[in-house]
C-alpha positions as CSV (number, residue, x, y, z in Angstrom):
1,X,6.1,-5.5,-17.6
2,X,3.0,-5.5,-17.2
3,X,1.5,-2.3,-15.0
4,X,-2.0,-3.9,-14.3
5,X,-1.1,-6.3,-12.9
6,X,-3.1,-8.4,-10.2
7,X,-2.6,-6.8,-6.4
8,X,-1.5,-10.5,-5.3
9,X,1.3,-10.6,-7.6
10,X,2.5,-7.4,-6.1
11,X,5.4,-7.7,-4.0
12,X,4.5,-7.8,-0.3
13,X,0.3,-7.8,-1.0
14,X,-0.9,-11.0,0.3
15,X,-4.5,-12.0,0.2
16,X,-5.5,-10.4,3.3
17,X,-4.1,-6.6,2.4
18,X,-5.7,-6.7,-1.4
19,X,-9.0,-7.8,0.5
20,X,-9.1,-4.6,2.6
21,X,-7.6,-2.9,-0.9
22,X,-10.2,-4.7,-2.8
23,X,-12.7,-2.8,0.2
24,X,-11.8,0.4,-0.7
25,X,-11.4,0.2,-5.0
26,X,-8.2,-0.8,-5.3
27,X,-8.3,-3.5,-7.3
28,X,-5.1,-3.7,-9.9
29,X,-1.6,-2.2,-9.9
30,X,-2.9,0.5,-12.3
31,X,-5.6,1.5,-8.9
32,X,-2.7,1.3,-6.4
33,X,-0.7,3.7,-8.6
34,X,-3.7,6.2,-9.2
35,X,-4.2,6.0,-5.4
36,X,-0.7,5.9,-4.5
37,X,1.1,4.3,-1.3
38,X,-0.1,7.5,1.0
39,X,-3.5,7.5,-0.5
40,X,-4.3,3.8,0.1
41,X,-3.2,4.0,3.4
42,X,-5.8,6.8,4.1
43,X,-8.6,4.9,2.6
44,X,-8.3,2.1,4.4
45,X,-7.8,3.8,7.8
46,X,-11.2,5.7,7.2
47,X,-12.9,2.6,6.4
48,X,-11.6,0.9,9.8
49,X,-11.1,4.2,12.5
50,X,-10.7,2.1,15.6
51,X,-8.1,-0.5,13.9
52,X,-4.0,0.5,14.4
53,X,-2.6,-0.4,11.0
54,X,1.3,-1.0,11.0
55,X,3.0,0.8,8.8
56,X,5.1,-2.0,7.2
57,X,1.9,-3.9,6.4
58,X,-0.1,-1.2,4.8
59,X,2.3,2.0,4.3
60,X,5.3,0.2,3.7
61,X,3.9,-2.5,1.8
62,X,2.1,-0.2,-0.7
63,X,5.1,1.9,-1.7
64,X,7.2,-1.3,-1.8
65,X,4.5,-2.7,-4.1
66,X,4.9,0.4,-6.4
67,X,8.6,-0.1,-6.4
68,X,9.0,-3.8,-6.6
69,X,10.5,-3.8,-3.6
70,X,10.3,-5.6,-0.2
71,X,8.8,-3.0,1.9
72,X,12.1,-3.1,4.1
73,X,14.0,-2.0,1.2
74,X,12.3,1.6,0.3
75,X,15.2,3.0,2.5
76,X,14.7,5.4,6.0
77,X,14.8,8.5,4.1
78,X,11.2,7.6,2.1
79,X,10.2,5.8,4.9
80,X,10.5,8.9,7.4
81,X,8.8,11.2,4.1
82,X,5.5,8.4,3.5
83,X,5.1,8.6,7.7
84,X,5.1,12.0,7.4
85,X,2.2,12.3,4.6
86,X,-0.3,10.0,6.8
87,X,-0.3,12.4,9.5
């Protein structure tokens, strides 16, 4: 499989979340994994401060990407350790 792969055929990245990823660099699957879930989150809350992003759409979604997983399937455990890093 292919590890540049588009951001939209990611699982769980839409149009919307690889626009703001597109915003920040993060333009392929090779970018995301350079960045990382953790990383991504951070660029994109610096680029909007005053915005709340859920976790499951950004955090969550990222790492689930990375996984090819739905982001509800990453399990608590890595969950609780990715909230953990953005803080």
């Amino acid at each position: 499989m292919s590890r540049n792969r588009n951001l939209t055929e990611l699982k769980n990245i839409g149009r919307k979340i690889a626009g703001r990823l597109n915003e920040v660099g993060i333009f392929s699957e090779d970018d995301l994994r350079r960045v990382g879930a953790v990383g991504a989150h951070r660029l994109i809350k610096e680029r909007y401060p005053g915005e709340t992003l859920p976790v499951c759409y950004y955090l969550y979604a990222f790492e689930g990407a990375l996984l090819d997983r739905h982001w509800d399937a990453i399990g608590e455990e890595r969950k609780t350790q990715l909230r953990a890093r953005i803080r």
